[in-house]
C-alpha positions in Angstrom: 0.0 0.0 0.0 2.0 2.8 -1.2 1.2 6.2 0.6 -1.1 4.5 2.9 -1.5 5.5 6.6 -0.1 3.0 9.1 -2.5 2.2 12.2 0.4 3.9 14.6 0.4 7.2 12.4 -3.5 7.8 12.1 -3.2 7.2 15.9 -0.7 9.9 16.0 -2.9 12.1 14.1 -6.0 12.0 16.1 -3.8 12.7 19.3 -3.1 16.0 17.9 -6.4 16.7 16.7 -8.2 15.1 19.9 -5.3 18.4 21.6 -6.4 21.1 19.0 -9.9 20.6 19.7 -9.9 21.0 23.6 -7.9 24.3 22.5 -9.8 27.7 24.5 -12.7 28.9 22.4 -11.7 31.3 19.8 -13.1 34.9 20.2 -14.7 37.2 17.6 -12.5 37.3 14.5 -11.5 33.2 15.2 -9.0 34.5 17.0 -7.3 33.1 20.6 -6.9 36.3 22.8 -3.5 37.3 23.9 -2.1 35.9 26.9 -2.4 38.7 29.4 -4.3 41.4 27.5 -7.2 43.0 29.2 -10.6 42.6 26.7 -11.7 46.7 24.9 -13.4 48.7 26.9 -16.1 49.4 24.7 -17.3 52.6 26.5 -14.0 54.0 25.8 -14.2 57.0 22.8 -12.9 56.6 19.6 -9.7 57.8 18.3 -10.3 60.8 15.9 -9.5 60.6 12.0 -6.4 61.7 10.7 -6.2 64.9 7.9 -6.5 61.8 5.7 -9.4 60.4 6.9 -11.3 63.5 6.8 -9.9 64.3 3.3 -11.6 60.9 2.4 -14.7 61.4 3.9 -15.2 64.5 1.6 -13.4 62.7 -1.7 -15.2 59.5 -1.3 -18.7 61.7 -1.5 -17.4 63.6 -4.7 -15.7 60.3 -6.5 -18.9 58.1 -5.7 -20.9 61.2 -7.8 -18.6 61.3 -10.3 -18.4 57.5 -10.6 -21.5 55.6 -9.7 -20.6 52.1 -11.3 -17.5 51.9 -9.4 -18.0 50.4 -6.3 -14.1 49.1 -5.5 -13.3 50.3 -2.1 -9.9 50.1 -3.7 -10.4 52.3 -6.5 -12.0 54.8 -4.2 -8.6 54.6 -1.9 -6.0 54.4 -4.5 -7.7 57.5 -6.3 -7.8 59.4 -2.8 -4.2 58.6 -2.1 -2.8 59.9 -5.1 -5.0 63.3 -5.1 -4.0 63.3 -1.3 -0.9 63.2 -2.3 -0.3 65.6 -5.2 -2.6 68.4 -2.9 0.3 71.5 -1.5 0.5 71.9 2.3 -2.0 74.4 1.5 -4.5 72.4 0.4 -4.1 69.9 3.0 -4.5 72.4 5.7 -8.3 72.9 6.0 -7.9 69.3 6.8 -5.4 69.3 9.4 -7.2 72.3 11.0 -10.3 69.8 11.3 -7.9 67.0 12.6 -6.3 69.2 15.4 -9.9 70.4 16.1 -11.5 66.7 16.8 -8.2 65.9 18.0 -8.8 68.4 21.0 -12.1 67.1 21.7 -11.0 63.6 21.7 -8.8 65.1 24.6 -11.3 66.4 26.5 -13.3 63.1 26.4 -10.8 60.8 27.1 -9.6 62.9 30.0 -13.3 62.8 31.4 -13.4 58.8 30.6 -9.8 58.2 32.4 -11.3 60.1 35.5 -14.4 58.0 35.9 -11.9 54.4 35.5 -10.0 56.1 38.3 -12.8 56.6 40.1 -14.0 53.2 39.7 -17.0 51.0 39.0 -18.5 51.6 41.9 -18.8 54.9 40.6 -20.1 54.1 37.5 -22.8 51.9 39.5 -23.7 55.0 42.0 -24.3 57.1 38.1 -26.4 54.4 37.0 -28.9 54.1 40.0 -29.0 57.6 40.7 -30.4 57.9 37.0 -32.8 55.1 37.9 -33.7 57.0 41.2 -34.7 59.9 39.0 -36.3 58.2 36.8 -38.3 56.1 39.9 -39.2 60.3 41.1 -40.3 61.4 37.7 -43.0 58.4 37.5 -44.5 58.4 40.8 -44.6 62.8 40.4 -46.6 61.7 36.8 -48.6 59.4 39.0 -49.5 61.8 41.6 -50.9 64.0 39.1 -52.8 61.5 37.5 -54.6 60.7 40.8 -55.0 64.5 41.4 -56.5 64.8 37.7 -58.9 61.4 38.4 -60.0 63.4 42.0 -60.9 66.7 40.2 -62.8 64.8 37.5 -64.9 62.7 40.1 -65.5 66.6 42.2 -66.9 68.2 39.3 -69.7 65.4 38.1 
């Protein structure tokens, strides 16, 4: 039997599958996660776009007008690149104006974000019911008028 499997090598074989399958359930993206790498926080803001990024936002607009049939994402980023590219400083700076602008915000709200983590959960949990708690007061104050209303309507007949 040429190329044939003996018994001791198929044995062999579903050793090391019977290992890869026990392996730790692979996370979004089929991936393992890294060995000591804490999960995304997903309450935690977004980076801003670069003057690139906001150059394409505006250029991918104006090409998809101009060129309806095209649907490559490539063609849309290959053609941005090399208008991006042979725009001055000048031109460009509009768009770095915007980037340092949602940079500076991004600042601001990351700041706020790193204060409430140093704060800690519990503090995020106090937040939470507090909003409940005013939430509790609005409905029974909408219920006591209710009753009020029901009273005034049961006076007058």
């Amino acid at each position: 039997m040429k190329g044939g499997k003996s018994k001791g090598e198929s044995k062999k074989a579903d050793a090391k599958l019977a290992v890869n399958k026990k392996a730790a359930p692979a996370t979004k993206g089929g991936r393992k996660p890294a060995k000591g790498k804490e999960p995304k926080d997903p309450n935690k803001p977004k980076r801003p776009a670069s003057a690139f990024f906001i150059f394409m936002e505006e250029f991918r607009k104006q090409f998809n007008k101009e060129n309806p049939d095209n649907r490559a994402v490539s063609a849309v980023g290959k053609a941005a690149g090399a208008k991006w590219k042979s725009l001055s400083d000048a031109d460009k700076a509009p768009y770095a104006a915007k980037a340092e602008k949602r940079k500076a915000e991004y600042e601001k709200v990351l700041r706020a974000y790193n204060k409430k983590q140093a704060e800690g959960p519990a503090a995020a949990d106090e937040e939470e019911e507090s909003e409940k708690s005013e939430s509790e007061v609005h409905d029974e104050n909408d219920d006591d008028d209710d009753e009020e209303g029901s009273d005034e309507e049961d006076d007058d007949q």
